[in-house]
N, CA, C and O atoms as a GROMACS GRO file, in nm:
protein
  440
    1UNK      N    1  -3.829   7.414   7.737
    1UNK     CA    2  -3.972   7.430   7.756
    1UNK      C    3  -4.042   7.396   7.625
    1UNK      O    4  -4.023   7.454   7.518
    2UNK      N    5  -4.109   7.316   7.642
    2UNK     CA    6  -4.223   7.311   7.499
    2UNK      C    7  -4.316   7.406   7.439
    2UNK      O    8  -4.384   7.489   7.499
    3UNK      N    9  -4.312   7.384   7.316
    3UNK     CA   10  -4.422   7.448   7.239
    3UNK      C   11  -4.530   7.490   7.265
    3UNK      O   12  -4.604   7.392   7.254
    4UNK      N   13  -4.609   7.606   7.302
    4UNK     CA   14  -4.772   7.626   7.314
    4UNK      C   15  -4.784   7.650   7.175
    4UNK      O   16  -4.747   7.737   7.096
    5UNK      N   17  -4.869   7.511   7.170
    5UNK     CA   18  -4.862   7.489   7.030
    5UNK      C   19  -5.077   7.508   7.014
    5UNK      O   20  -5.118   7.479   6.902
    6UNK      N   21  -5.181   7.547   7.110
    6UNK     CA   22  -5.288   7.625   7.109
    6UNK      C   23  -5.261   7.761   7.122
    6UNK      O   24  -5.360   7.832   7.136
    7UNK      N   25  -5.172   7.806   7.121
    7UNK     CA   26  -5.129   7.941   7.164
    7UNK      C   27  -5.108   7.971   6.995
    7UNK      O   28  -5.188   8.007   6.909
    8UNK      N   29  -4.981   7.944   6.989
    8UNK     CA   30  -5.001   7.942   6.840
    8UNK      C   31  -5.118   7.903   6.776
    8UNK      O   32  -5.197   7.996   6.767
    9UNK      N   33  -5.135   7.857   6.755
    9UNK     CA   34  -5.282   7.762   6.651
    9UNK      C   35  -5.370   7.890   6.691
    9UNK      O   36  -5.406   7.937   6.583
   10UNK      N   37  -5.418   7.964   6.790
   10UNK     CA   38  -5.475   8.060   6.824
   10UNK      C   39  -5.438   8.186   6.738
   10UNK      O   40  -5.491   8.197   6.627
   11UNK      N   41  -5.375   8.255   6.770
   11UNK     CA   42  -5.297   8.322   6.714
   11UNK      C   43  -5.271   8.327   6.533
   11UNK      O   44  -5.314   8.419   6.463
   12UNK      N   45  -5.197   8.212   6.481
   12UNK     CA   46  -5.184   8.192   6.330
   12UNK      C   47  -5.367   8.160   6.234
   12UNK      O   48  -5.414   8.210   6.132
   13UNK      N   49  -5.409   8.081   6.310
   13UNK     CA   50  -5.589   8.053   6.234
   13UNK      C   51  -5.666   8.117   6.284
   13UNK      O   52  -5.763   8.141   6.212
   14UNK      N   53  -5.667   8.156   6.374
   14UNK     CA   54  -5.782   8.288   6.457
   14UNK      C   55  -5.765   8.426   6.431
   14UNK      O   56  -5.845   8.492   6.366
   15UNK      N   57  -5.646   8.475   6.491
   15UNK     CA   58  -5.623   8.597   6.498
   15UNK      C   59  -5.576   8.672   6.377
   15UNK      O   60  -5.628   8.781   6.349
   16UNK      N   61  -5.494   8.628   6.313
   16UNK     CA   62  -5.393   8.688   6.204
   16UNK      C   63  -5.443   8.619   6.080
   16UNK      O   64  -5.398   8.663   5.974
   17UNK      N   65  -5.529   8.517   6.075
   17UNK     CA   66  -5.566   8.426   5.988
   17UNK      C   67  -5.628   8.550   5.840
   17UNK      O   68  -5.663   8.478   5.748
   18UNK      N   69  -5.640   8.646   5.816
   18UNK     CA   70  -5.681   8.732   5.698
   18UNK      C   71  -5.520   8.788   5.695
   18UNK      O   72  -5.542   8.816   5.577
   19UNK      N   73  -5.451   8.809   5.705
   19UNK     CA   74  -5.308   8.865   5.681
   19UNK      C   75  -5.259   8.740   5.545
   19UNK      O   76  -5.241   8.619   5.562
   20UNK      N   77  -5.251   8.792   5.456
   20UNK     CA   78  -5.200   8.746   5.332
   20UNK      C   79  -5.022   8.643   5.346
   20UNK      O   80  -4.917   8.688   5.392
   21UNK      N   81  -5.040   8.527   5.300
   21UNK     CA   82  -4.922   8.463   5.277
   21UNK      C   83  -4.871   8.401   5.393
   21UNK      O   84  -4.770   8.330   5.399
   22UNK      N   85  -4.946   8.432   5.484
   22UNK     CA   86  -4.902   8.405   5.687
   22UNK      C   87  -4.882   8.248   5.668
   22UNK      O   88  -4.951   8.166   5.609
   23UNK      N   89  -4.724   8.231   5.763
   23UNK     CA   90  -4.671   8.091   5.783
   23UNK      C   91  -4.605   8.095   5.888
   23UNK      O   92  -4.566   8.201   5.937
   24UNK      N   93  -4.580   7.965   5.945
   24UNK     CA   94  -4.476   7.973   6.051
   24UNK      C   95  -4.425   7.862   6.090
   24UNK      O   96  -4.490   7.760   6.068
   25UNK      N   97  -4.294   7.853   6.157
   25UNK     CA   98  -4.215   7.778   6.169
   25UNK      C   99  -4.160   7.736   6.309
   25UNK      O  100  -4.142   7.819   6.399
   26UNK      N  101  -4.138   7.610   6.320
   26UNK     CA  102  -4.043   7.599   6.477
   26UNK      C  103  -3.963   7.682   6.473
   26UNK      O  104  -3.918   7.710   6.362
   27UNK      N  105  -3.916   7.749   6.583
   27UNK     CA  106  -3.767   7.814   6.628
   27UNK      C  107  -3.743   7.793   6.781
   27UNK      O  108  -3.806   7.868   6.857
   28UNK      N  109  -3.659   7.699   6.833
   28UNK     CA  110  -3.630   7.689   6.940
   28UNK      C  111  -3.772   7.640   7.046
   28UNK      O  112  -3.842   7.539   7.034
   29UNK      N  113  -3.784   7.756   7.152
   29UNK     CA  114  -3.944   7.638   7.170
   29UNK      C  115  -4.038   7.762   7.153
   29UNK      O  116  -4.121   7.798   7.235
   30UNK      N  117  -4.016   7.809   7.056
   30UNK     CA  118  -4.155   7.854   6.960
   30UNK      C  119  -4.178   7.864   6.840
   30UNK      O  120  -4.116   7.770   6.789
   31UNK      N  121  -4.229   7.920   6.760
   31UNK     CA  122  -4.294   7.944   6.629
   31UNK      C  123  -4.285   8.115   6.558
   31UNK      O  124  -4.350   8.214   6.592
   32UNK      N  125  -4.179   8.101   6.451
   32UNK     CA  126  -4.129   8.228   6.398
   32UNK      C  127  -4.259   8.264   6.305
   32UNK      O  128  -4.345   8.183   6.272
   33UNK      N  129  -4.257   8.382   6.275
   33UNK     CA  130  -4.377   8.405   6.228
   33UNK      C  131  -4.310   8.502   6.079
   33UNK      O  132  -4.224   8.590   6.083
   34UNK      N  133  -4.396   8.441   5.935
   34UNK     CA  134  -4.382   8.520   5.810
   34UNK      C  135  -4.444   8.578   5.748
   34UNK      O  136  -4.566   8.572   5.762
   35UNK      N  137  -4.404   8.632   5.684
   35UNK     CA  138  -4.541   8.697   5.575
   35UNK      C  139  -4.429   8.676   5.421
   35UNK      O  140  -4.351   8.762   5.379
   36UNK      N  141  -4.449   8.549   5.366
   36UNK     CA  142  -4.396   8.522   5.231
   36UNK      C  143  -4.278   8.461   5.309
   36UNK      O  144  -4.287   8.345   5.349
   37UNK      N  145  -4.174   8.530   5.331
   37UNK     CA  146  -4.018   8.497   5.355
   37UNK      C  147  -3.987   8.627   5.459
   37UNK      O  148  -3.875   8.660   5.497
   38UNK      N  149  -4.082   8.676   5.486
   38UNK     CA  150  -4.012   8.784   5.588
   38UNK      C  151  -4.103   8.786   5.730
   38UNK      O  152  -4.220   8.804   5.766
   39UNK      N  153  -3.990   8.758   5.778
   39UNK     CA  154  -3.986   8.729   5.950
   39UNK      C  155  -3.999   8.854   6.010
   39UNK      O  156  -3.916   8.945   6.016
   40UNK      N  157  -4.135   8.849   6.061
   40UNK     CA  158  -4.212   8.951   6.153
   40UNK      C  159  -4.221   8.983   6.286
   40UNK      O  160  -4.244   9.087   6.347
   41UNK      N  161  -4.191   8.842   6.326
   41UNK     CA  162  -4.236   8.837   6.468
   41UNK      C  163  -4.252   8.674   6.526
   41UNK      O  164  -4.256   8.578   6.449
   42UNK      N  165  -4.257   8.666   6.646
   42UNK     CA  166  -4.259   8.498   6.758
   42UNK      C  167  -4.333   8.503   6.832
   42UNK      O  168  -4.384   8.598   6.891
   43UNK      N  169  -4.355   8.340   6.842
   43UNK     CA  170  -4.476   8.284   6.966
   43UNK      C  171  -4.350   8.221   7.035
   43UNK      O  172  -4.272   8.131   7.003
   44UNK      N  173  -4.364   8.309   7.147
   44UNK     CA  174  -4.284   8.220   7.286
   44UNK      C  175  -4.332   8.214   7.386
   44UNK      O  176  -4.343   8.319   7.449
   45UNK      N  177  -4.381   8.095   7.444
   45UNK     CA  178  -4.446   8.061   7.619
   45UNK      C  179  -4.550   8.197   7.603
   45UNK      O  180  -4.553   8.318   7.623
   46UNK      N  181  -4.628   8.092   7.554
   46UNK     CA  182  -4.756   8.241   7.502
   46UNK      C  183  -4.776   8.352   7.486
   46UNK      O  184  -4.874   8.421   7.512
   47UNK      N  185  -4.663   8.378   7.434
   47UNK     CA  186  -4.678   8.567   7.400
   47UNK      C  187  -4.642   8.540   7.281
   47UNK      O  188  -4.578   8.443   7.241
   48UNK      N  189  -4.707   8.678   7.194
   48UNK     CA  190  -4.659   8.716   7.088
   48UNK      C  191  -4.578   8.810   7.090
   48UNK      O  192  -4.603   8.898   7.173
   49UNK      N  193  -4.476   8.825   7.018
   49UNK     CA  194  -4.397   8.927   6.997
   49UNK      C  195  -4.385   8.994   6.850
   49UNK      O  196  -4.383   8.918   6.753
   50UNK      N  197  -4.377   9.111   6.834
   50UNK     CA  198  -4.395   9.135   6.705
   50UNK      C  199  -4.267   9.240   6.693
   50UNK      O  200  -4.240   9.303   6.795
   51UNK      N  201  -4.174   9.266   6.553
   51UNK     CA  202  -4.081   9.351   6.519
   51UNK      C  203  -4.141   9.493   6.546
   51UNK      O  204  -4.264   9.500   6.540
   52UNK      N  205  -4.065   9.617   6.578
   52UNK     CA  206  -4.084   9.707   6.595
   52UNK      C  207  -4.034   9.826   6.530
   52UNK      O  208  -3.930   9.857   6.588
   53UNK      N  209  -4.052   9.881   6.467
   53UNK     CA  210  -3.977  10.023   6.416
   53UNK      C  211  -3.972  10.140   6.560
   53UNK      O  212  -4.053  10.162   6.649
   54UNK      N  213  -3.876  10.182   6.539
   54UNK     CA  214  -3.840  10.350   6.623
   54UNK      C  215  -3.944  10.363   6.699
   54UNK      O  216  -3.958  10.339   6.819
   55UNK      N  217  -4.065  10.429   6.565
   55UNK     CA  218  -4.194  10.490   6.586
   55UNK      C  219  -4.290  10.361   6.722
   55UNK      O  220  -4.316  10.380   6.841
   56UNK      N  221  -4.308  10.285   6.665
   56UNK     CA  222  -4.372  10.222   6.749
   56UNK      C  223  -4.376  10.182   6.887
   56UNK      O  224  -4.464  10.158   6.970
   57UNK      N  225  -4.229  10.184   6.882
   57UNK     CA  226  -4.206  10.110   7.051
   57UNK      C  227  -4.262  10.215   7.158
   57UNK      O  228  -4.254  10.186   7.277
   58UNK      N  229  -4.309  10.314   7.126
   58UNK     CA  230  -4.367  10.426   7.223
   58UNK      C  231  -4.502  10.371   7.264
   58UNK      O  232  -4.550  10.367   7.378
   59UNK      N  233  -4.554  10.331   7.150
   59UNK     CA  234  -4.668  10.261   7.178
   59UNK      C  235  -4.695  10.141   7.245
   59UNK      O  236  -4.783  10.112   7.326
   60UNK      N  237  -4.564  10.050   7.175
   60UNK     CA  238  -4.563   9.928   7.343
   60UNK      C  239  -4.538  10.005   7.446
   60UNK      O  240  -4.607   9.962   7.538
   61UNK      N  241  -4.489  10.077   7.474
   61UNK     CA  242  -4.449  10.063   7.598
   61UNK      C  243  -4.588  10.160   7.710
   61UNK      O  244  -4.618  10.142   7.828
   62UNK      N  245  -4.627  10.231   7.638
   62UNK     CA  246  -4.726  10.281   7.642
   62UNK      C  247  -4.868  10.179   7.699
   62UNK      O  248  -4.977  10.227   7.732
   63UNK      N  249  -4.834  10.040   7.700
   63UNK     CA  250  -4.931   9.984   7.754
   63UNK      C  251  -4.877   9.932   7.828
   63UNK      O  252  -4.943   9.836   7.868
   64UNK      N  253  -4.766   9.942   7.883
   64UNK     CA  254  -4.682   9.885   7.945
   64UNK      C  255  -4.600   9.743   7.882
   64UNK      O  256  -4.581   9.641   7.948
   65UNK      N  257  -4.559   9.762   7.746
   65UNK     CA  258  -4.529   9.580   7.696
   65UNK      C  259  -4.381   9.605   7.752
   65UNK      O  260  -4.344   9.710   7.804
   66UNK      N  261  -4.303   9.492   7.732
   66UNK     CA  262  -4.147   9.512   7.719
   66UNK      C  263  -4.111   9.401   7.612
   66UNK      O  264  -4.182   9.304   7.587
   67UNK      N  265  -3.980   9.432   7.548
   67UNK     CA  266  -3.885   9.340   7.421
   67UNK      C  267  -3.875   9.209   7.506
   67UNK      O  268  -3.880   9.210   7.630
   68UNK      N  269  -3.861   9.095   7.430
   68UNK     CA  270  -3.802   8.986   7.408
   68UNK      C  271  -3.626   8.979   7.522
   68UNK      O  272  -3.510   9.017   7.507
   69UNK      N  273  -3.678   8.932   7.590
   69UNK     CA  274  -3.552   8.868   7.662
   69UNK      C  275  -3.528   8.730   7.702
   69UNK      O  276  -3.615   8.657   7.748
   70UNK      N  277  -3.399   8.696   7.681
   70UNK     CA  278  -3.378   8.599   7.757
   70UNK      C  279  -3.243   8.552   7.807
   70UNK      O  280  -3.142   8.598   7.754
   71UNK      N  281  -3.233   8.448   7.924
   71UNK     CA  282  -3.090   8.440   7.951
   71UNK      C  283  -2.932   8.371   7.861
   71UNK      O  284  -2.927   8.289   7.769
   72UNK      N  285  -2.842   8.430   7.920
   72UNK     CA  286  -2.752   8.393   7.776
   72UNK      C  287  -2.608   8.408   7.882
   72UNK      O  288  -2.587   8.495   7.966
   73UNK      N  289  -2.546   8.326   7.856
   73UNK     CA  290  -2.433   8.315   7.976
   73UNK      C  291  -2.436   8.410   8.092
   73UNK      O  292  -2.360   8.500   8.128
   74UNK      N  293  -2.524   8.369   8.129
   74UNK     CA  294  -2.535   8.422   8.299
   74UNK      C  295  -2.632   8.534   8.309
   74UNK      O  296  -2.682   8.572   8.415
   75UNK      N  297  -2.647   8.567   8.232
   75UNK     CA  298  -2.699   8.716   8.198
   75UNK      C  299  -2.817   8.757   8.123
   75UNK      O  300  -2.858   8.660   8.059
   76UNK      N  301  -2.878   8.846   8.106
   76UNK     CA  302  -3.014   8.832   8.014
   76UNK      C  303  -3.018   8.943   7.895
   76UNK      O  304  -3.010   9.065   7.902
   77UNK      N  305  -3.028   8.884   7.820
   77UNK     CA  306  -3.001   8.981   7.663
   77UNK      C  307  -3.141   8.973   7.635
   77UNK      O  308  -3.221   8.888   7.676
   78UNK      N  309  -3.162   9.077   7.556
   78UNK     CA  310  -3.315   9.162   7.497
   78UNK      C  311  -3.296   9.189   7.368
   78UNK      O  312  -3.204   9.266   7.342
   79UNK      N  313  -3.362   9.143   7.277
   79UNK     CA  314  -3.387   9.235   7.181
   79UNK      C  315  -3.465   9.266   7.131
   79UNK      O  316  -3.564   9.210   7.085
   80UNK      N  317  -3.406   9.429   7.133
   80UNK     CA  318  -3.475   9.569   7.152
   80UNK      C  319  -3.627   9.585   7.011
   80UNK      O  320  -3.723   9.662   7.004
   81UNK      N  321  -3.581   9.474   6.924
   81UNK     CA  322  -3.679   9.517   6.842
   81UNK      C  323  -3.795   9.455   6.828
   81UNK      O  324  -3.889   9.489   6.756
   82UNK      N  325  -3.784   9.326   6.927
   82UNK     CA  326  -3.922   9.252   6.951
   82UNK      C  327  -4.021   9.254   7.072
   82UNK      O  328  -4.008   9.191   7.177
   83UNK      N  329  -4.124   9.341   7.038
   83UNK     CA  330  -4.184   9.346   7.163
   83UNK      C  331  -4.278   9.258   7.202
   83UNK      O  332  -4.302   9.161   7.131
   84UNK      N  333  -4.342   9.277   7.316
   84UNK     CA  334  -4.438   9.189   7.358
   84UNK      C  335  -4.583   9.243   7.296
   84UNK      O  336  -4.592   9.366   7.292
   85UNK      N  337  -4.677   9.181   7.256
   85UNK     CA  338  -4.805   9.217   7.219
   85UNK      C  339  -4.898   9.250   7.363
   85UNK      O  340  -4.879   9.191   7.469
   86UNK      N  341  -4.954   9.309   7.350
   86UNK     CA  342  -5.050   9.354   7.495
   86UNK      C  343  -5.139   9.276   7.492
   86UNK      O  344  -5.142   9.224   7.381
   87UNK      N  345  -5.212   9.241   7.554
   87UNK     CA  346  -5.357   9.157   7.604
   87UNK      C  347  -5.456   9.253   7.562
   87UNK      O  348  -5.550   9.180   7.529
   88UNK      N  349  -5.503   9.409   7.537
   88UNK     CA  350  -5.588   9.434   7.477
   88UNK      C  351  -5.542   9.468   7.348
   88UNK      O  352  -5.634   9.546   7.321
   89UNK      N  353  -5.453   9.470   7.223
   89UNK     CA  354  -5.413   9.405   7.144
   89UNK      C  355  -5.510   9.294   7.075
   89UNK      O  356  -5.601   9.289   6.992
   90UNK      N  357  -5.429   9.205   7.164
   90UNK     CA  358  -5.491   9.042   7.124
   90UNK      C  359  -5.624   9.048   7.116
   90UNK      O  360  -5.683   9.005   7.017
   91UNK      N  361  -5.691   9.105   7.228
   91UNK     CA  362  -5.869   9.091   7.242
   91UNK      C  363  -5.905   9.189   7.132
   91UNK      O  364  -6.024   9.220   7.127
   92UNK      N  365  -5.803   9.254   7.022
   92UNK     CA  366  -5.868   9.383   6.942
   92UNK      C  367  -5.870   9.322   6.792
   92UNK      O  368  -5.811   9.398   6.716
   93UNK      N  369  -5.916   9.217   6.732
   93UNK     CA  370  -5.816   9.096   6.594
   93UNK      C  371  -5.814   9.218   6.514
   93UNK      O  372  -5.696   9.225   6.480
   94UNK      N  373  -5.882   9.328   6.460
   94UNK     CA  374  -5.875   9.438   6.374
   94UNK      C  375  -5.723   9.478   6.367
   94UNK      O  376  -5.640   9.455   6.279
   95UNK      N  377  -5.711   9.560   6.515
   95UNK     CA  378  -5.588   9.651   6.569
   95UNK      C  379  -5.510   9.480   6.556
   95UNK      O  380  -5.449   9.482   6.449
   96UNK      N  381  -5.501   9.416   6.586
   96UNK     CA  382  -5.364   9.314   6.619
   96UNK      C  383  -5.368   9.335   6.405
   96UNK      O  384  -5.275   9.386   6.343
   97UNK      N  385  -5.439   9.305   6.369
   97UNK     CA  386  -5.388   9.277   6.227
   97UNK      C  387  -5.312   9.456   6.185
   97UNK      O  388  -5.241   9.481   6.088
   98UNK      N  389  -5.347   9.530   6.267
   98UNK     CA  390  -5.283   9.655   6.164
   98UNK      C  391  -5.143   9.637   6.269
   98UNK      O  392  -5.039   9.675   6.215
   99UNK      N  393  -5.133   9.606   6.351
   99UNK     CA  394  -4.967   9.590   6.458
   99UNK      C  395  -4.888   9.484   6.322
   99UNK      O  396  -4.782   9.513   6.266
  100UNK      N  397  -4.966   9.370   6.296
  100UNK     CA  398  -4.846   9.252   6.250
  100UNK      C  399  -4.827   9.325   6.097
  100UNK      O  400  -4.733   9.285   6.028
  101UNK      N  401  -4.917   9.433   6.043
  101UNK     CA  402  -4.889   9.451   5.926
  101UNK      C  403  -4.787   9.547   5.958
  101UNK      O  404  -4.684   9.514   5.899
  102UNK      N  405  -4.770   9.655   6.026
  102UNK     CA  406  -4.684   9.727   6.086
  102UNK      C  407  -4.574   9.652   6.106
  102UNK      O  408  -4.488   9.688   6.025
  103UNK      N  409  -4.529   9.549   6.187
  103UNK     CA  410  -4.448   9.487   6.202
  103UNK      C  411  -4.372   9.414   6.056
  103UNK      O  412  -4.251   9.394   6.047
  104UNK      N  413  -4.435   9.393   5.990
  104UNK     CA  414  -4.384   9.322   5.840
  104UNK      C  415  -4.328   9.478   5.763
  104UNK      O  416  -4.211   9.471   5.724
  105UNK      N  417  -4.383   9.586   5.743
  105UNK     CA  418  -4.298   9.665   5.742
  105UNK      C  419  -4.174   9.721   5.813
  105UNK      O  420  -4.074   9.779   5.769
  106UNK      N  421  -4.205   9.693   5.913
  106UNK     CA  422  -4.079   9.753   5.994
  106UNK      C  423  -3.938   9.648   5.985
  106UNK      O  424  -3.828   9.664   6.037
  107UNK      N  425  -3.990   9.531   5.897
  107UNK     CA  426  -3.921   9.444   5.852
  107UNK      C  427  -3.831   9.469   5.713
  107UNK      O  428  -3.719   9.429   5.681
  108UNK      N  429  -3.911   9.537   5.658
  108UNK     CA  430  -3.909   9.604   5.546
  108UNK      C  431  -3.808   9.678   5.482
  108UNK      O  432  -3.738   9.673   5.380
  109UNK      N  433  -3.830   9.761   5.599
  109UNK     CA  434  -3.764   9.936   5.606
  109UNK      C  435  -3.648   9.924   5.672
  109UNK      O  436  -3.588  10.031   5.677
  110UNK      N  437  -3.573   9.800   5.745
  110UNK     CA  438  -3.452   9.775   5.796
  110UNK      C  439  -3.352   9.809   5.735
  110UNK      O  440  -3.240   9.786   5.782
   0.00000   0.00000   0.00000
């Protein structure tokens, strides 16, 4: 599947665009997301996903998000520490910037 590559562009110059040092990179068919050298979070088939600590995932799930899955010999693997960003999230650029800064810590503290 290809790149949503306005999805991104949305997202990296719009949304997150005041977050210090922000870059990103192809990975597979999306765009890994940094802050300096540390990998925070992905744009895949238009979602954002962002790293999660313990504490937080109460709060995805709490809007109903779920982790990062996908299929992998036959089967579908998740991981547990990337969640999905919510749609009121995204519509919040304040709150989305205190999630990805959250997320770069929880990068952190690994």
């Amino acid at each position: 599947m290809a790149r949503d590559q306005g999805f991104h562009d949305y997202i990296v110059y719009d949304l997150l665009s005041e977050l210090p040092d922000l870059r990103s990179r192809g990975m597979f068919d999306g765009h890994g997301l940094y802050q300096k050298d540390t990998f925070f979070g992905f744009v895949n088939e238009g979602v954002l996903y962002l790293k999660t600590g313990e504490a937080d995932r109460s709060e995805y799930k709490e809007y109903g998000s779920a982790p990062f899955s996908y299929p992998r010999a036959g089967k579908t693997a998740t991981l547990h520490t990337y969640w999905a960003v919510p749609g009121e999230i995204l519509d919040d650029p304040p709150r989305l910037l205190e999630w990805a800064e959250r997320a770069i810590q929880a990068t952190l503290d690994k």
